[in-house]
PDB file of N, CA, C and O in Angstrom:
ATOM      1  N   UNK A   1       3.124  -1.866   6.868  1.00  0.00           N
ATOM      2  CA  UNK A   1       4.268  -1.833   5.979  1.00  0.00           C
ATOM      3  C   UNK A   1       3.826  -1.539   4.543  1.00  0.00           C
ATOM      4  O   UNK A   1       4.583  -0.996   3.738  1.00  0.00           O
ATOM      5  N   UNK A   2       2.374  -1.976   4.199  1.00  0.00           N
ATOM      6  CA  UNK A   2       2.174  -1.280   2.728  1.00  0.00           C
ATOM      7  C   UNK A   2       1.962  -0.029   2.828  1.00  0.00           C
ATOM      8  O   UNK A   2       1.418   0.369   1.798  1.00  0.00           O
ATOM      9  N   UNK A   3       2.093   0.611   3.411  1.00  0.00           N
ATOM     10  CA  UNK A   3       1.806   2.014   3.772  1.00  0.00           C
ATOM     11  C   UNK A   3       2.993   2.202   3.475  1.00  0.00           C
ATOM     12  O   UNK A   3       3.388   2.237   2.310  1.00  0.00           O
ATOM     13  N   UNK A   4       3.826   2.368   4.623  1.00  0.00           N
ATOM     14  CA  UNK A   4       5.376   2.426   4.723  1.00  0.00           C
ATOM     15  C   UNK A   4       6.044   2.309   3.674  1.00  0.00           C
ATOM     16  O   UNK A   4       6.424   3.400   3.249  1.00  0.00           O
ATOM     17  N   UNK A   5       6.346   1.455   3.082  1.00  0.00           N
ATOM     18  CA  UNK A   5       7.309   0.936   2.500  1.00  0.00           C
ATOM     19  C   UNK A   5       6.519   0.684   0.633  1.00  0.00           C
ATOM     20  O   UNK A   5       7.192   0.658  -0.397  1.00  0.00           O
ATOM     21  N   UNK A   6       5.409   0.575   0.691  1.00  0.00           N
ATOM     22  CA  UNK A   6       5.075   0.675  -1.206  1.00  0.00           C
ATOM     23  C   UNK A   6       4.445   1.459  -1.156  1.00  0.00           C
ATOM     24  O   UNK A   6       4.099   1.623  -2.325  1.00  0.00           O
ATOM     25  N   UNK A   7       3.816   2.404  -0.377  1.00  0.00           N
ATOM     26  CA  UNK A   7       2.809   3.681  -0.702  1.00  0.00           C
ATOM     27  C   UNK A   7       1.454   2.938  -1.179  1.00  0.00           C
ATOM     28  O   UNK A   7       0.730   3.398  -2.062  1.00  0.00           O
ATOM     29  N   UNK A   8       1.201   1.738  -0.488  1.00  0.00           N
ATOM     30  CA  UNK A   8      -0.385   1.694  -0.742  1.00  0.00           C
ATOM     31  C   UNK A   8      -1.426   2.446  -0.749  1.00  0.00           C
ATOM     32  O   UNK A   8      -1.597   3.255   0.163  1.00  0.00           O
ATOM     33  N   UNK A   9      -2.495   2.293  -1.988  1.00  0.00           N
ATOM     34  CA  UNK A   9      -3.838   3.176  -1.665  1.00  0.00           C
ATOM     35  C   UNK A   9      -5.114   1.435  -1.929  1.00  0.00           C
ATOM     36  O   UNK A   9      -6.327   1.508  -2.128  1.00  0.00           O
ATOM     37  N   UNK A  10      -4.474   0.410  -1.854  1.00  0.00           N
ATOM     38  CA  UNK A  10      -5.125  -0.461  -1.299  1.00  0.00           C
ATOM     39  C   UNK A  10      -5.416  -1.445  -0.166  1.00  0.00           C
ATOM     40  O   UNK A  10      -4.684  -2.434  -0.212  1.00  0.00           O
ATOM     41  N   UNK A  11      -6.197  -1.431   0.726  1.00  0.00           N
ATOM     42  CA  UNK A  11      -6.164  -2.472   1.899  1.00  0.00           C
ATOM     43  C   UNK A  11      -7.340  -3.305   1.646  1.00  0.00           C
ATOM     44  O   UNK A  11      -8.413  -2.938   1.169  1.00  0.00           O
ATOM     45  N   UNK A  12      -6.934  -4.681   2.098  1.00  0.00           N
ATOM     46  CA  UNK A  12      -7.669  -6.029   2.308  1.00  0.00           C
ATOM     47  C   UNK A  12      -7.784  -6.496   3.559  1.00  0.00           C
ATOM     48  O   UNK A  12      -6.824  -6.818   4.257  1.00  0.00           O
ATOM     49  N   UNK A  13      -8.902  -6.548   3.875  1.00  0.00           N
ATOM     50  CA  UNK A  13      -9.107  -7.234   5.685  1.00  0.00           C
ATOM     51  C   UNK A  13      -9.833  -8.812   5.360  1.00  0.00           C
ATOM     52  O   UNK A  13     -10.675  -9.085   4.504  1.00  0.00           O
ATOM     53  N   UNK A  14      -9.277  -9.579   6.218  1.00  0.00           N
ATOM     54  CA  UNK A  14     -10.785 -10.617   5.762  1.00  0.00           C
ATOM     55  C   UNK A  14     -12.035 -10.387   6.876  1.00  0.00           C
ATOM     56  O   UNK A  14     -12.073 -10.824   8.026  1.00  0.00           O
ATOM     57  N   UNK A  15     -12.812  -9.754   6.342  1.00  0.00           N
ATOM     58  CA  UNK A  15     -14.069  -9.957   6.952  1.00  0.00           C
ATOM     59  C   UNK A  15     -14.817 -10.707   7.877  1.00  0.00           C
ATOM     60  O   UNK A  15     -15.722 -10.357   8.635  1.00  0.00           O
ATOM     61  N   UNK A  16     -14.180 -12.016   7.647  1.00  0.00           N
ATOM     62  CA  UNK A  16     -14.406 -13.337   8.616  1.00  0.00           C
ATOM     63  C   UNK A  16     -14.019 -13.294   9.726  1.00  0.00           C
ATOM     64  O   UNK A  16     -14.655 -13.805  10.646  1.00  0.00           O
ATOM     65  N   UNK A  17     -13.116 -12.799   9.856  1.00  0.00           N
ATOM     66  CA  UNK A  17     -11.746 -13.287  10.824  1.00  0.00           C
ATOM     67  C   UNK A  17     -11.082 -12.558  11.790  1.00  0.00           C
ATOM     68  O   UNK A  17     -10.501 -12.952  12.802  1.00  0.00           O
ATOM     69  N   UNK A  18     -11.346 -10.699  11.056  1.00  0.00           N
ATOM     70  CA  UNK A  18     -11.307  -9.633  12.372  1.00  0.00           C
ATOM     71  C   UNK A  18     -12.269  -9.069  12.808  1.00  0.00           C
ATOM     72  O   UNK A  18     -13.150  -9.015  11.950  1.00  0.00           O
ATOM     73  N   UNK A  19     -12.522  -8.653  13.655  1.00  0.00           N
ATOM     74  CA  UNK A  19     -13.319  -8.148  14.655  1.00  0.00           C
ATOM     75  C   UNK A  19     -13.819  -6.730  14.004  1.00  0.00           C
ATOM     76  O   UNK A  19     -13.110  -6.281  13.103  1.00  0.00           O
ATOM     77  N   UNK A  20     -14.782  -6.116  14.320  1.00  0.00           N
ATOM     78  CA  UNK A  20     -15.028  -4.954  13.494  1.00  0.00           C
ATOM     79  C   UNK A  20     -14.222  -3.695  14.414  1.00  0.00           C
ATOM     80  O   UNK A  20     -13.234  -3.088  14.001  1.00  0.00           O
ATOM     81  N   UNK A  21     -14.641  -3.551  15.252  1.00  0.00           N
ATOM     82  CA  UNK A  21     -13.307  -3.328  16.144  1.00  0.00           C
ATOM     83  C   UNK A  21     -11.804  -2.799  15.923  1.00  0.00           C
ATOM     84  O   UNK A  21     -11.260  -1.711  16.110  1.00  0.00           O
ATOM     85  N   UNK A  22     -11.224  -4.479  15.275  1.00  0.00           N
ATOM     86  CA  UNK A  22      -9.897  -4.274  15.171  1.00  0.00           C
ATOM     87  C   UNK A  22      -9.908  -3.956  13.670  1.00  0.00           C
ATOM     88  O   UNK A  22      -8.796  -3.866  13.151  1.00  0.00           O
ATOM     89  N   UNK A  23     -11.053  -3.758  12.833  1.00  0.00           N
ATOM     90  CA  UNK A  23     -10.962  -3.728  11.536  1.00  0.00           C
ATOM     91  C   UNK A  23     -10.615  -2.130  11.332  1.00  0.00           C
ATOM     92  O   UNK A  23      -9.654  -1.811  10.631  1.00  0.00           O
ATOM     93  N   UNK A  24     -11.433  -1.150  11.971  1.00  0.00           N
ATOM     94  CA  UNK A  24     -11.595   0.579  12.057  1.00  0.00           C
ATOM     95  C   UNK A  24     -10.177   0.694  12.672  1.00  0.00           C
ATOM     96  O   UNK A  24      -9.510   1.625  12.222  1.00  0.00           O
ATOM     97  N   UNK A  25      -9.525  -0.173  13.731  1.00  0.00           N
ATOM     98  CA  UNK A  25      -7.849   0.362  14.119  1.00  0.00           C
ATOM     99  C   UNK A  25      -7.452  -0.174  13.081  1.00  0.00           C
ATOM    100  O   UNK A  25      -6.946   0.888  12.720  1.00  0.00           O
ATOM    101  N   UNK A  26      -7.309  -0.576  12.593  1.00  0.00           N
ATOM    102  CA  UNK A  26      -6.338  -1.066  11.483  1.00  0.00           C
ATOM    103  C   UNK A  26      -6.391  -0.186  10.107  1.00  0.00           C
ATOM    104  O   UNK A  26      -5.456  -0.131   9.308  1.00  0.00           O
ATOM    105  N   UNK A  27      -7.396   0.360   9.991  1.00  0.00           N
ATOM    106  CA  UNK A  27      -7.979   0.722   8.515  1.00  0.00           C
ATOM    107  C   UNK A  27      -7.537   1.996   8.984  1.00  0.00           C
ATOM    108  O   UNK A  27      -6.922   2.598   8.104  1.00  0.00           O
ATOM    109  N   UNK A  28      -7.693   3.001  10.727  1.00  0.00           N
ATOM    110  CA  UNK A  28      -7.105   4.190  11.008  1.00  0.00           C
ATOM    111  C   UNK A  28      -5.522   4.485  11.185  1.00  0.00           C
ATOM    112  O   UNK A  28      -5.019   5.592  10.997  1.00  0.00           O
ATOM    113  N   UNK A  29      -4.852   3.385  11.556  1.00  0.00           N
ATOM    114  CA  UNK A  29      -2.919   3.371  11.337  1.00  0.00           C
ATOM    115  C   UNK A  29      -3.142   3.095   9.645  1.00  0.00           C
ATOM    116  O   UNK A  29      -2.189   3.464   8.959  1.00  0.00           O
ATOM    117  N   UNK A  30      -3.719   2.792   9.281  1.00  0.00           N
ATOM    118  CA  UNK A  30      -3.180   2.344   7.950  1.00  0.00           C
ATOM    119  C   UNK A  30      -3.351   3.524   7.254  1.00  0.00           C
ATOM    120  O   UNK A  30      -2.536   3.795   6.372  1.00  0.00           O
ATOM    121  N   UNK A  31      -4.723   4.649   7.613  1.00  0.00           N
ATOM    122  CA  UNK A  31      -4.768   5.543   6.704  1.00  0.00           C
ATOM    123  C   UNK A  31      -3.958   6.770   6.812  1.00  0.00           C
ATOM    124  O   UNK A  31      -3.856   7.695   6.006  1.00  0.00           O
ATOM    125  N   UNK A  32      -3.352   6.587   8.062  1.00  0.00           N
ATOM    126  CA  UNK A  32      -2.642   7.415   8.890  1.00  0.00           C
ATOM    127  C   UNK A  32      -1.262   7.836   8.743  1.00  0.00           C
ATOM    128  O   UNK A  32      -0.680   8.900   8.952  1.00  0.00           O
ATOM    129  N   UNK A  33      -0.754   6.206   8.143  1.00  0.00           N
ATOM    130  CA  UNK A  33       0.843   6.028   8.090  1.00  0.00           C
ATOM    131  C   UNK A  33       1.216   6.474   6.614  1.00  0.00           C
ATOM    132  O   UNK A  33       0.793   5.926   5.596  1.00  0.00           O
ATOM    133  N   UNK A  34       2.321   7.866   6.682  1.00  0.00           N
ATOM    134  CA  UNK A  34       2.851   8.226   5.531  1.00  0.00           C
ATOM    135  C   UNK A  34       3.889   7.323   5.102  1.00  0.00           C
ATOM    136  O   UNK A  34       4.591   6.497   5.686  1.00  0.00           O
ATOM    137  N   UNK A  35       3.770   7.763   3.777  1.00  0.00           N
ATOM    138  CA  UNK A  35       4.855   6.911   3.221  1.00  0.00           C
ATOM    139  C   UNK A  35       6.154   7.349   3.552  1.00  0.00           C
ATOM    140  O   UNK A  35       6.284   8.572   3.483  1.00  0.00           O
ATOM    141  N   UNK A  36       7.315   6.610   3.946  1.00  0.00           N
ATOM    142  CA  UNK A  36       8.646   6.543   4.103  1.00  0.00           C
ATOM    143  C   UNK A  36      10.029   7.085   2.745  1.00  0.00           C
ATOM    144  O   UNK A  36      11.141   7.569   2.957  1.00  0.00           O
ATOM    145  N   UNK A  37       9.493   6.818   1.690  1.00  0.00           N
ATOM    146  CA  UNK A  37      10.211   7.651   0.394  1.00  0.00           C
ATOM    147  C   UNK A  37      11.639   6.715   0.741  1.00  0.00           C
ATOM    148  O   UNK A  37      11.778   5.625   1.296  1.00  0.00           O
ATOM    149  N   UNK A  38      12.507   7.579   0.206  1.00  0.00           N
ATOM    150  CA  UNK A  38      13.995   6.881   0.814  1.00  0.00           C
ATOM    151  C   UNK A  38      13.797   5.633  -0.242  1.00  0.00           C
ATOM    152  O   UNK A  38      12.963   5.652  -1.147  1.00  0.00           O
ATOM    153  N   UNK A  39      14.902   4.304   0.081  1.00  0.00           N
ATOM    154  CA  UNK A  39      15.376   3.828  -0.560  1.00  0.00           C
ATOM    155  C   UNK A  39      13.594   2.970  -1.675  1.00  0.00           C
ATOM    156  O   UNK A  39      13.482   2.512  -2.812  1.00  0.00           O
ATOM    157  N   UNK A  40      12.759   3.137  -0.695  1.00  0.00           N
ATOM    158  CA  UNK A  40      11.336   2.333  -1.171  1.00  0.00           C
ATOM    159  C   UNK A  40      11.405   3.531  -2.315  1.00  0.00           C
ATOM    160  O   UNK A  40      12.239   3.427  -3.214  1.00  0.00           O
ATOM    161  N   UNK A  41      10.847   4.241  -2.282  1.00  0.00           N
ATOM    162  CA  UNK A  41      10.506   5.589  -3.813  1.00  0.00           C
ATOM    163  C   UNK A  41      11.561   4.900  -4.910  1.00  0.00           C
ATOM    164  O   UNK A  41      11.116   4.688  -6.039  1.00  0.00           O
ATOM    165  N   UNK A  42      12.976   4.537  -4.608  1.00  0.00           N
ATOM    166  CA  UNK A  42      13.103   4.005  -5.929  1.00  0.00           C
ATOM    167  C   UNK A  42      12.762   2.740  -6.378  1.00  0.00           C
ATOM    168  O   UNK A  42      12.685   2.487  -7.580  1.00  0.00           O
ATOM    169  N   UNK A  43      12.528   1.842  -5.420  1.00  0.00           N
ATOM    170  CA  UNK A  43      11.535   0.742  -6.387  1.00  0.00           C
ATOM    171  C   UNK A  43      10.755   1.162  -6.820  1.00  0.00           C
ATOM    172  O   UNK A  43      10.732   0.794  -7.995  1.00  0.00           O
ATOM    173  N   UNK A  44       9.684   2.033  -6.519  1.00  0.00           N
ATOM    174  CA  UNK A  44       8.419   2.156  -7.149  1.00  0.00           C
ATOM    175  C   UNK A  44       8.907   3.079  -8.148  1.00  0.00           C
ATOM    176  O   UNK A  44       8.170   3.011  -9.132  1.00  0.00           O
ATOM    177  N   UNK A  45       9.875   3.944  -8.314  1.00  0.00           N
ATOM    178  CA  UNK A  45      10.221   4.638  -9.864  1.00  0.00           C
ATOM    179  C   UNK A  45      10.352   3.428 -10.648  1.00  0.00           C
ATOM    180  O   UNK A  45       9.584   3.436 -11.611  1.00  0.00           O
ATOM    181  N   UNK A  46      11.230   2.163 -10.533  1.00  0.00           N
ATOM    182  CA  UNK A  46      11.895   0.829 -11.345  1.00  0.00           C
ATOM    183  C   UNK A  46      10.171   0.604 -11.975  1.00  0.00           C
ATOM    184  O   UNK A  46       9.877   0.917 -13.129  1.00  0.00           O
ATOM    185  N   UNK A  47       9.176   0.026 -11.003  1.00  0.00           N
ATOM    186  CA  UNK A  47       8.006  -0.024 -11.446  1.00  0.00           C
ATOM    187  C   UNK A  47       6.833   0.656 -12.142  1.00  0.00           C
ATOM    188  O   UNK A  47       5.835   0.136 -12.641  1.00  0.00           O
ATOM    189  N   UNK A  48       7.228   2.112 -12.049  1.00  0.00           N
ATOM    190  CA  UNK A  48       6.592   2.812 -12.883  1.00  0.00           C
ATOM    191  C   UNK A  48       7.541   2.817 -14.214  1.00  0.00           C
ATOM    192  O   UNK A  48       6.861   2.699 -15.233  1.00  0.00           O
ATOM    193  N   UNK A  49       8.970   2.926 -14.461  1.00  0.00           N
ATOM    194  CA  UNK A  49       9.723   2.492 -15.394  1.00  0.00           C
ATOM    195  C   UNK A  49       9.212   1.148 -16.495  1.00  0.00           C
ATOM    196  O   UNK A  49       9.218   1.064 -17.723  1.00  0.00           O
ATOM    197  N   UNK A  50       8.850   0.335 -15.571  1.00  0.00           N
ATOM    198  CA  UNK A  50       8.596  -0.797 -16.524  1.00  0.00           C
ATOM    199  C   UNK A  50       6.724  -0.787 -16.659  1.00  0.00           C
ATOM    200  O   UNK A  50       6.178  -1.456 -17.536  1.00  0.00           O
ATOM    201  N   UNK A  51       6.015  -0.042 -15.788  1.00  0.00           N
ATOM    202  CA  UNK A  51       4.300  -0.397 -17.113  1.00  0.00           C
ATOM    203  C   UNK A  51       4.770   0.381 -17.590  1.00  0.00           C
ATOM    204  O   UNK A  51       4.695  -0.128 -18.709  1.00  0.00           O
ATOM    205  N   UNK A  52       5.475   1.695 -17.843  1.00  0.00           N
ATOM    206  CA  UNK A  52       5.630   2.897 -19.067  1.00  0.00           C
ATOM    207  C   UNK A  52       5.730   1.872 -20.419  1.00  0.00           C
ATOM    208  O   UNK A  52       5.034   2.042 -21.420  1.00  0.00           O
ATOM    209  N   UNK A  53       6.462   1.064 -20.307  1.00  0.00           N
ATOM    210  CA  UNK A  53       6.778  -0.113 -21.386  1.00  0.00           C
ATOM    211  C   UNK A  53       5.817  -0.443 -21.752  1.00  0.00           C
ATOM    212  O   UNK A  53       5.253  -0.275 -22.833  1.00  0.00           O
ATOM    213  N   UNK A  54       5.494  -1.045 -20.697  1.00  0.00           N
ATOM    214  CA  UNK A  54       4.100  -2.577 -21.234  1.00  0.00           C
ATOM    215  C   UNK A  54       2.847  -1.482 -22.350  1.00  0.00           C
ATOM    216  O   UNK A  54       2.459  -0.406 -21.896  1.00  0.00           O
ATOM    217  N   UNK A  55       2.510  -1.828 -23.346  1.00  0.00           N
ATOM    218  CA  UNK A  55       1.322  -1.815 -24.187  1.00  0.00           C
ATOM    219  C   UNK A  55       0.591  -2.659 -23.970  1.00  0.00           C
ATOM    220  O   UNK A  55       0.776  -3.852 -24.207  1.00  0.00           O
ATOM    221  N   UNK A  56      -1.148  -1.741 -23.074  1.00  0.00           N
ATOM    222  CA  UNK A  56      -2.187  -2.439 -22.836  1.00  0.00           C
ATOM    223  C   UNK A  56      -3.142  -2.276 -23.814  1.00  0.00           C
ATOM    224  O   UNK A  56      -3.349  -1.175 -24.325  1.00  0.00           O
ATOM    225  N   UNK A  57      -3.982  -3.669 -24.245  1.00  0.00           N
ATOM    226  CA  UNK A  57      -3.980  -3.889 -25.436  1.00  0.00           C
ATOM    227  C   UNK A  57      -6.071  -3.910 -25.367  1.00  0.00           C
ATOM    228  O   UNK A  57      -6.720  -4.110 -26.394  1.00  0.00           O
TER     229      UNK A  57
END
């Protein structure tokens, strides 16, 4: 769904806990899955709307 739905270009696995295995399927749907656009693209315009604002200092 971060794929999907926010257009991620970040993923987090915990290391501990999946299998290396299920880590390469996961990391291959994930790199795989385009983004959806549609009603998600305009949140992320709202959010690029508001850092345009913010002054990083």
């Amino acid at each position: 769904m971060s794929r999907l739905h926010n257009d991620a270009n970040l993923l987090v696995l915990p290391g501990r806990i999946i299998h290396k295995n299920d880590a390469r399927e996961i990391v291959k749907i994930w790199f795989t899955t385009p983004f959806d656009g549609g009603r998600h693209q305009r949140r992320l315009d709202k959010i690029k709307i508001i850092e345009s604002k913010v002054r990083y200092q």
